[in-house]
C-alpha positions as CSV (number, residue, x, y, z in Angstrom):
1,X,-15.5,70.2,51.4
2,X,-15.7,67.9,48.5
3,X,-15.0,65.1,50.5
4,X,-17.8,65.9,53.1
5,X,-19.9,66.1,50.5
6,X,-18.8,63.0,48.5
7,X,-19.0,60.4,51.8
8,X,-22.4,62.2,52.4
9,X,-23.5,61.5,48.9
10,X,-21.8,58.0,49.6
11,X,-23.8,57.3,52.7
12,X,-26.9,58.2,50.8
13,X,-26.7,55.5,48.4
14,X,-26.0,53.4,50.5
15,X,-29.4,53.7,52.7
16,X,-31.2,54.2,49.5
17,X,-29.7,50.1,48.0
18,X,-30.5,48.8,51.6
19,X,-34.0,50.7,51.0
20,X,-34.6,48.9,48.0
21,X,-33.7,45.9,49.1
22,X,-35.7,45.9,52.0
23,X,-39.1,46.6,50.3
24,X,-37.9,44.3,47.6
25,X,-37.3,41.5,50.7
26,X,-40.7,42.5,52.0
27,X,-42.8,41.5,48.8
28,X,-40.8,38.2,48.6
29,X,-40.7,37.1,52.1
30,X,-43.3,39.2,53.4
31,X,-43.2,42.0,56.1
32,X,-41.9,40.2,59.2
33,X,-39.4,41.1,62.2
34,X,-36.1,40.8,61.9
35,X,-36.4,41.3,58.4
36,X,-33.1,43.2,57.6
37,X,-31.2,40.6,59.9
38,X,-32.3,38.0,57.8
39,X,-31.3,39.5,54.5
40,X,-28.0,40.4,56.2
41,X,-27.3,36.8,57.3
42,X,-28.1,35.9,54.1
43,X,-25.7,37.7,52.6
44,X,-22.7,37.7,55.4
45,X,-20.4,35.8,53.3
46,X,-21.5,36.5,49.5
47,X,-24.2,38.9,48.2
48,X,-24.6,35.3,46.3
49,X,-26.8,34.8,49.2
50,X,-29.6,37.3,48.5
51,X,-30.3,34.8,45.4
52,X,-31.0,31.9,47.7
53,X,-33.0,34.0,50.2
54,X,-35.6,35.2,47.5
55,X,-35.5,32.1,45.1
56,X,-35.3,34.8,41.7
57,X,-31.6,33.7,40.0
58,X,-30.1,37.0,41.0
59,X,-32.7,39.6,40.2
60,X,-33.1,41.0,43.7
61,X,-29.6,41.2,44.2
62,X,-28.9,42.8,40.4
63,X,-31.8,45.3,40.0
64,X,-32.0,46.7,43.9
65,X,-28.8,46.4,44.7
66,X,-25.5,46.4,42.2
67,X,-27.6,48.4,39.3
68,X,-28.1,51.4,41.7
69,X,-24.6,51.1,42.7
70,X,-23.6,51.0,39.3
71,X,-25.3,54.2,39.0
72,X,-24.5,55.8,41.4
73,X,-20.9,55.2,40.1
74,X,-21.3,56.4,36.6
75,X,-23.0,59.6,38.2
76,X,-20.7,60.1,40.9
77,X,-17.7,60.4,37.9
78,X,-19.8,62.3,36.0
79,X,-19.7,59.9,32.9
80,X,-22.1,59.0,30.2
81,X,-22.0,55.5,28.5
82,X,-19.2,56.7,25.7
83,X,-16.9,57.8,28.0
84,X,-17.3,55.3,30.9
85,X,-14.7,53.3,31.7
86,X,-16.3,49.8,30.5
87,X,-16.3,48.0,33.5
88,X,-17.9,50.0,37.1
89,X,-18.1,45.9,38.1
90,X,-15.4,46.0,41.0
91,X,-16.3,49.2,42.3
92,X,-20.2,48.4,42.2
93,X,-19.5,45.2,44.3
94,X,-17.2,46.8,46.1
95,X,-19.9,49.5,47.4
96,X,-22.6,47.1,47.5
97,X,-20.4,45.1,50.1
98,X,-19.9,48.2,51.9
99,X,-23.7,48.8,51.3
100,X,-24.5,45.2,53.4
101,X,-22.1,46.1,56.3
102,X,-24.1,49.1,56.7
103,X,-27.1,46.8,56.8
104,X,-25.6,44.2,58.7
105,X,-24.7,47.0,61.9
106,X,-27.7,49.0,61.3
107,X,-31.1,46.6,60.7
108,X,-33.2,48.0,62.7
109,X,-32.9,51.5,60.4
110,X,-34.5,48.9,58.0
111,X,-37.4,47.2,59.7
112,X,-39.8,50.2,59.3
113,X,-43.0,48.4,58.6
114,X,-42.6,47.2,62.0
115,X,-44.0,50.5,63.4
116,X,-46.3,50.7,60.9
């Protein structure tokens, strides 16, 4: 049952980031179709991409997208910052790449403002 719960809890996140990324993508590109394709491309190859995309050095890509996963993490393991393990870094990419593939196959779960 844990693991149910755990790859549902997973999943969530994971709509949540591409949530925040979206409206995030919407204020500094503006609502437009396609939206979520676009922030995709841009990041295909490198979540380096998002930085680009939205001209900000890396804030779009740090504060909507690895810091929840980064929290997430810490949460999901239950941790507070004295007994973390210091460095959630790997694993935070590592969902937030996971986070973009779910992006990447799903934009149109993203492009909500379009039926608005």
């Amino acid at each position: 049952m844990a693991n149910k719960k755990e790859r549902v809890s997973r999943h969530a996140i994971i709509v949540d980031m591409n949530d925040f990324l979206m409206d995030y993508a919407a204020i500094k590109l503006g609502k437009q179709p396609n939206l979520a394709e676009k922030v995709a491309a841009a990041a295909k190859s490198d979540l380096t991409g998002l930085d680009q995309l939205f001209k900000d050095d890396g804030a779009g890509r740090r504060t909507k997208y690895l810091d929840l996963a980064e929290g997430f993490l810490h949460d999901e393991a239950d941790a507070d910052e004295a007994d973390a393990p210091h460095d959630f870094t790997a694993a935070s990419n590592a969902l937030a790449s996971e986070a973009m593939s779910y992006l990447s196959s799903h934009p149109n779960e993203f492009d909500r403002w379009e039926e608005e």
